[in-house]
N, C-alpha and C positions, 0 to 999 in steps of 0.2 A: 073847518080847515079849508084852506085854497093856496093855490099854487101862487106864485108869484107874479110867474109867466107862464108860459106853455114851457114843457119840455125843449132845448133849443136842438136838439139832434130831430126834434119835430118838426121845425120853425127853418132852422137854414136848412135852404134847398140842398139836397145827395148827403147831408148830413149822417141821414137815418140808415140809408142806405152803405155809404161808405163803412158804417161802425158794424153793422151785419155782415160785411164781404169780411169784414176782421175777426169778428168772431165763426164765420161758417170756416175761414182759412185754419184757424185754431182750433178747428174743430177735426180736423184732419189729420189725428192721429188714435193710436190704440189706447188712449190716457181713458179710466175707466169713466162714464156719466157721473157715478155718483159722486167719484172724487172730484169734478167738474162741479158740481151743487155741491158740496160741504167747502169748494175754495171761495164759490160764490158768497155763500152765506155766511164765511169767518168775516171775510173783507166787509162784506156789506153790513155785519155786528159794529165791527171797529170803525167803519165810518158813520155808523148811525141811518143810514139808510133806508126807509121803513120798506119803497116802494119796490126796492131789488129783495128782502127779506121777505116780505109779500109774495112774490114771485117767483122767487128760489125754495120755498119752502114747499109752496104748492106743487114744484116741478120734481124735487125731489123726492116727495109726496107717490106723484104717479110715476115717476119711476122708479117705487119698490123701497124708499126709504124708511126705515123703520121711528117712530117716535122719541126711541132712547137715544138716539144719535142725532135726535134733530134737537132734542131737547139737552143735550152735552156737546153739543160743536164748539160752544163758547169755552167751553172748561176741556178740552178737550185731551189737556195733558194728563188729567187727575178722570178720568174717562179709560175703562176697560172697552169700549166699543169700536175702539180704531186699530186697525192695524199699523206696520209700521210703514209703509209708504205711505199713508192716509195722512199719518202725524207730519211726514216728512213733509206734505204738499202744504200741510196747513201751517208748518213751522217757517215756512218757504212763506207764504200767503202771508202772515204779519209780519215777515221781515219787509218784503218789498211794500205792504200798506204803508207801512208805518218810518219813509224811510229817513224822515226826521230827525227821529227818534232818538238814534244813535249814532255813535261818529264812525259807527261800521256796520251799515244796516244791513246789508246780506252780508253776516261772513260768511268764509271759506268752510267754513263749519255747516252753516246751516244748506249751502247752495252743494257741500259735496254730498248731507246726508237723501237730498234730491235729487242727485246725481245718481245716487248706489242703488236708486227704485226705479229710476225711469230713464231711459233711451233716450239721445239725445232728440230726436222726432219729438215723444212724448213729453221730455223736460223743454222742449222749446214749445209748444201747447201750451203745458202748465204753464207759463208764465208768460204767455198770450193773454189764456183766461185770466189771470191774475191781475194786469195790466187793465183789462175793457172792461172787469167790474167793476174798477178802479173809476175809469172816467165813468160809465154809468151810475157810479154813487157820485160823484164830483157834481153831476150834472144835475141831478136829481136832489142833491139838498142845498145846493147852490140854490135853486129856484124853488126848492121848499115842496115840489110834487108830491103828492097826498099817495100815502103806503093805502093799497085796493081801490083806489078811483077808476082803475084801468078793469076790474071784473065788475063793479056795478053793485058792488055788495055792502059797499059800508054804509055807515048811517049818515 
């Protein structure tokens, strides 16, 4: 496997940098890590992503992630391992992925049951994070970047 190009947040100059001041700004709230990695890794499922799923996994990993939630994030509704602001971040997460989809892709339904778990602080986070996973998978299968190229480990 090979890349197409180089990643381009690698390539245009302050690219790399501008998309980290975005997420370290996102980062500035009490919204919990792991709910942070399971928004990562729903988005980065639905986009096909290998290289963010590579990387979100491992993260979630050492931060204390348990196996049965990494391995049910996809199925997550039919999933006893989530709580219910867990569900709401991730019911949030394919609404804005996906917002194609439908001819009312965040309803008022799915954006109030994220509303009723997290502070406005926190629900403007979440859908920071939600958003720059977004162009990080956009970016990364646009130019076909190879999922573990970046730990040295694949074959």
């Amino acid at each position: 496997m090979q890349a197409r190009i180089s990643n381009p947040a690698m390539t245009v100059p302050g690219a790399f940098e501008a998309l980290q001041a975005v997420s370290t700004a996102a980062g500035q709230s009490d919204l919990p890590h792991t709910t942070i990695e399971l928004v990562h890794l729903r988005a980065s499922q639905i986009n096909g992503c290998a290289v963010c799923l590579d990387m979100h996994t491992r993260g979630a990993k050492k931060a204390g992630e348990t196996d049965e939630r990494l391995f049910t994030v996809a199925a997550w509704r039919d999933s006893p391992y989530f709580n219910e602001a867990e569900r709401a971040a991730l019911a949030l997460t394919e609404a804005v992925t996906r917002l194609s989809d439908r001819p009312d892709p965040v309803s008022d339904e799915v954006f109030d049951q994220a509303a009723k778990h997290y502070d406005e602080q926190a629900l403007a986070s979440l859908i920071m994070h939600i958003a720059m996973i977004n162009v990080w998978n956009r970016l990364n299968v646009t130019t076909k970047q190879v999922g573990g190229e970046w730990t040295g480990q694949y074959a």
